[in-house]
C-alpha positions as CSV (number, residue, x, y, z in Angstrom):
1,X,0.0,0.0,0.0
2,X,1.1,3.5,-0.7
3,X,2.7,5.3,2.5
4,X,2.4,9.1,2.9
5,X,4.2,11.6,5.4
6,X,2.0,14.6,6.4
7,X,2.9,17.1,9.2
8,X,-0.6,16.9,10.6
9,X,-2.3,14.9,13.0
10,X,-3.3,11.7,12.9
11,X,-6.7,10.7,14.8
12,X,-9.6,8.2,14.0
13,X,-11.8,10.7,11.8
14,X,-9.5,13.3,11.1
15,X,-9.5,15.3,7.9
16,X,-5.8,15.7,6.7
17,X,-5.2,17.9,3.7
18,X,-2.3,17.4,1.2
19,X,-0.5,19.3,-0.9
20,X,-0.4,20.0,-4.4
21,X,2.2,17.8,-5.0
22,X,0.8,14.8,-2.8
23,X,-1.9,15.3,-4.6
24,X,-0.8,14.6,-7.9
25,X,1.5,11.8,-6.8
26,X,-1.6,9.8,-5.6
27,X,-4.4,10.8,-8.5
28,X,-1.6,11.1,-11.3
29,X,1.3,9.1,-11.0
30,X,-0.2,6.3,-8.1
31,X,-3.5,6.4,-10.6
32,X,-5.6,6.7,-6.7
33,X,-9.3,7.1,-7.7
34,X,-11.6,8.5,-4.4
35,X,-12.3,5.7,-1.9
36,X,-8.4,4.4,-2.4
37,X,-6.8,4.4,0.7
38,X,-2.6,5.0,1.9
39,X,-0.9,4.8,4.5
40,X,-0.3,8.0,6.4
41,X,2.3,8.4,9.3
42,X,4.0,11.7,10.7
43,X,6.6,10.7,12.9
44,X,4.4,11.0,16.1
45,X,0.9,9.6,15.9
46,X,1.8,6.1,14.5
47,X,0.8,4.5,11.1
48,X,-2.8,5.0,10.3
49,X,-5.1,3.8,7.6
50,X,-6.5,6.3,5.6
51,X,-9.2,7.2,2.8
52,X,-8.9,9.5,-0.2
53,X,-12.0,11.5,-0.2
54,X,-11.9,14.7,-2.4
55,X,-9.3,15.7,-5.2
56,X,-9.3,19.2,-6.4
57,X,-6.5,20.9,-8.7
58,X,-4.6,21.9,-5.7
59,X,-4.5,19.5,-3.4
60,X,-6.5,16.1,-1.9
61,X,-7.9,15.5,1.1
62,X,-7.6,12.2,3.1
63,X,-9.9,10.7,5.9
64,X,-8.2,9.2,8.7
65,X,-9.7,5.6,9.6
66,X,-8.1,3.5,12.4
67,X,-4.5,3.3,13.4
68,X,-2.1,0.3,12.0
69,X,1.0,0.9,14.0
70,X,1.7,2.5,17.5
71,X,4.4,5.3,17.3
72,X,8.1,3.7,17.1
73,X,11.9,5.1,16.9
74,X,14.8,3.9,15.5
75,X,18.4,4.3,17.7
76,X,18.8,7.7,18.6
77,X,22.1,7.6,15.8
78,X,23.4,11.2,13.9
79,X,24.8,10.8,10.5
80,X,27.4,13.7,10.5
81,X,28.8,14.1,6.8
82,X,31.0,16.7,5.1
83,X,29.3,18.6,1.8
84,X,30.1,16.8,-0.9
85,X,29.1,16.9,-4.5
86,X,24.9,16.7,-4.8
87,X,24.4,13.3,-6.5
88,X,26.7,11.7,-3.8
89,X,24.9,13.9,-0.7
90,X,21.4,13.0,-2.3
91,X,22.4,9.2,-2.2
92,X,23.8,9.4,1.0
93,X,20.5,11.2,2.6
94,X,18.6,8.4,1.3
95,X,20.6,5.4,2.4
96,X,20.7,7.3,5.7
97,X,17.0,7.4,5.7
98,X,16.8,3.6,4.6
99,X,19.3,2.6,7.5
100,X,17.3,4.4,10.0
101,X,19.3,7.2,11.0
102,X,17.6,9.8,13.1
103,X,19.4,12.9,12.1
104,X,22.0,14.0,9.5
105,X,24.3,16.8,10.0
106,X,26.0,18.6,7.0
107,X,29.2,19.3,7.9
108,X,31.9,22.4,6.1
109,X,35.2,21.2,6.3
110,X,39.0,22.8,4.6
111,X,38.6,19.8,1.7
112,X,34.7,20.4,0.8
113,X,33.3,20.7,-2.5
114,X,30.6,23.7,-1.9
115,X,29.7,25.3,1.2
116,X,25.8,25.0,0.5
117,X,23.7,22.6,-0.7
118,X,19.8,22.7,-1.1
119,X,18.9,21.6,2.6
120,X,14.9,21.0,1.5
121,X,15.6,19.5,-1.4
122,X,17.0,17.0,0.8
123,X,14.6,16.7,3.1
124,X,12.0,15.8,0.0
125,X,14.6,13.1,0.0
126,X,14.3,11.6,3.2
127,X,10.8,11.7,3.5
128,X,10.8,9.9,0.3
129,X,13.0,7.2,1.0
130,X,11.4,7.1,5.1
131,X,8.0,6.4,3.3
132,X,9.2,3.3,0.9
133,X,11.3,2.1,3.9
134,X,8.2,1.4,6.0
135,X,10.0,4.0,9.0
136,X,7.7,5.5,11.3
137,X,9.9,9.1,11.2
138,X,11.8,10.8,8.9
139,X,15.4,11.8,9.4
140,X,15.9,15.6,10.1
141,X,18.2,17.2,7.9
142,X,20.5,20.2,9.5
143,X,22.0,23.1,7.8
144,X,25.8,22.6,7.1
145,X,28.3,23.7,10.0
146,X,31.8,24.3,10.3
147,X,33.2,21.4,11.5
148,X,35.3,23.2,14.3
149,X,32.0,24.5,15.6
150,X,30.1,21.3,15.2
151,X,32.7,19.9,17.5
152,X,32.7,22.5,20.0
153,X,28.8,21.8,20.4
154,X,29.1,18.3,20.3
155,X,28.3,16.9,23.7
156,X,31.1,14.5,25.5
157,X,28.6,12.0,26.5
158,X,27.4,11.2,22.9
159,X,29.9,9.1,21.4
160,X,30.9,9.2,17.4
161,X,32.3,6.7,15.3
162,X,34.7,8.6,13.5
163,X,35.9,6.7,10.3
164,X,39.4,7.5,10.4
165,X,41.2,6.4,6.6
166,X,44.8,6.9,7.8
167,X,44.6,3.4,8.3
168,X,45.8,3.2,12.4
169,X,42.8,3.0,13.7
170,X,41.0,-1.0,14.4
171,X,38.4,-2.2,12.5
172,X,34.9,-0.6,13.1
173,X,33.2,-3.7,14.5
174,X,36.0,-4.5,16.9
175,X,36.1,-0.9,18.3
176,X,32.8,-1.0,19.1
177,X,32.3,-4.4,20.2
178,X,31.4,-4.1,24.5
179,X,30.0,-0.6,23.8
180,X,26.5,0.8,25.1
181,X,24.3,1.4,22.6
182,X,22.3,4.9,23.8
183,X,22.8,8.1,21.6
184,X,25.4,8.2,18.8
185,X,27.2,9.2,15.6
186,X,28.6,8.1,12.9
187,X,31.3,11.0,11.3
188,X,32.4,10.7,7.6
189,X,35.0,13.4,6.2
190,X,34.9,14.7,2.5
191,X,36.0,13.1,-0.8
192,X,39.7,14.1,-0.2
193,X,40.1,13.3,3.9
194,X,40.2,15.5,6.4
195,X,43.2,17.9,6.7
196,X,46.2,16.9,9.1
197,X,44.3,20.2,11.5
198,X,41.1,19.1,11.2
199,X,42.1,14.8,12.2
200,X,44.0,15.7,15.3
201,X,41.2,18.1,16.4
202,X,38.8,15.0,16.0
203,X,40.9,12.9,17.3
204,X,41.1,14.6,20.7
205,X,37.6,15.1,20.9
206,X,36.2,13.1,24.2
207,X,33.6,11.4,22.6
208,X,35.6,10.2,19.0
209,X,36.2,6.7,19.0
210,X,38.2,6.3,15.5
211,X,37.1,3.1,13.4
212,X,38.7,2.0,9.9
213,X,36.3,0.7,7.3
214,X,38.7,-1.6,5.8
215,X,41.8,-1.6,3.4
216,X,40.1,0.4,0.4
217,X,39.5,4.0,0.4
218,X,35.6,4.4,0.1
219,X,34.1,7.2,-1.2
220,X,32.2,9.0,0.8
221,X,28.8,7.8,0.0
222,X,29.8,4.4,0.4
223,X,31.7,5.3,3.2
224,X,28.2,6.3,5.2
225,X,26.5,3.5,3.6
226,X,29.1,0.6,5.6
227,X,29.5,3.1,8.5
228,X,26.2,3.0,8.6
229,X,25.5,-0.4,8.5
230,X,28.5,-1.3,11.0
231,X,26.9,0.1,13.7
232,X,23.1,-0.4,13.0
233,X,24.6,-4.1,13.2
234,X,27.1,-3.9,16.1
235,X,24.7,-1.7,18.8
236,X,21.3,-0.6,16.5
237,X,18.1,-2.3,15.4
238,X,20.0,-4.2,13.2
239,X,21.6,-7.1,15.9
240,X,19.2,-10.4,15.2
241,X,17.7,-9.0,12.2
């Protein structure tokens, strides 16, 4: 069944109106004729059921009919990830979204490609991907930072998986084998490393525990893809799956 994100909430009986565009995704592209019915969530109500009941040319309205899931959370895990170029940064939002990260962080380092990118753009992005991935939320997306002051702010009681390619760091899975799992992050550098400056100030940050990913230099959306995955398996919802 089709799965929808709307900002409103979700009650037996509500009214929820869509937008233009949700609109046309469900009558035009979905082919939804009145009486079809989605799947509607908003990252705090649950999963509900719900009815399309009136098109018009600028938007839809749905009927809310009885809830399917109660309200769930992933691990409470920040992707922190420096701009890179925008195919890369839109694949890695989405695999982020897929592996059930709560947050991603854009981070401006010496080595970045651009020191903007379009943040809503993105967000269309992880809603997208948080609806065909059957998530209950959607990852937030943050404005990029400077890394310096992304560090500063970054509390010492929220640990980050810094994946370190200078190769003298141990392997990601023994590093965080024994660890509580709780609040995290997962930090990935740019497509040409992090300067010598910026690698020592990580690596004296309290809460950086530096991982390798292996013997290959990844690129950086792959790199967020297996750091990803590393620790959704080692302390998230992926152990037992």
């Amino acid at each position: 069944m089709i799965r929808l994100f709307v900002t409103q909430p979700l009650s037996q009986g509500a009214a929820v109106d869509l937008t233009a565009g949700q609109a046309h995704y469900l009558t035009n592209v979905m082919r939804l004729a009145g009486g079809g019915e989605v799947m509607a969530f908003n990252g705090r109500d649950g999963e509900w059921r719900a009815r399309l009941v009136s098109v018009a040319k600028r938007g839809a309205t749905l009927e809310v009919v009885a809830r399917m899931r109660p309200q769930t959370t992933g691990p409470d895990l920040d992707l922190v990830v420096a701009l890179v170029k925008r195919a890369r940064l839109e694949t890695i939002v989405e695999k982020a979204a897929e592996l059930g990260a709560r947050r991603v962080r854009l981070a401006i380092t010496e080595r970045t490609n651009a020191e903007r990118t379009n943040v809503e753009r993105l967000g269309a992005i992880a809603i997208e991907a948080s609806e065909q991935t059957g998530r209950l939320d959607t990852p937030a997306i943050e404005p990029p930072q400077k890394l310096p002051r992304l560090l500063v702010d970054w509390p010492a009681d929220r640990p980050f998986m810094y994946c370190d390619e200078a190769g003298d760091a141990p392997p990601a899975m023994v590093a965080l084998a024994g660890r509580a799992g709780g609040p995290w992050g997962v930090l990935i550098g740019p497509e040409g490393g992090f300067s010598p400056a910026e690698r020592a100030l990580i690596r004296g940050h309290a809460a950086a525990v530096p991982v390798t990913l292996g013997p290959r230099i990844l690129r950086a959306d792959t790199a967020a893809i297996a750091a990803l995955t590393l620790w959704q398996s080692a302390l998230g919802d992926l152990r037992g799956a």
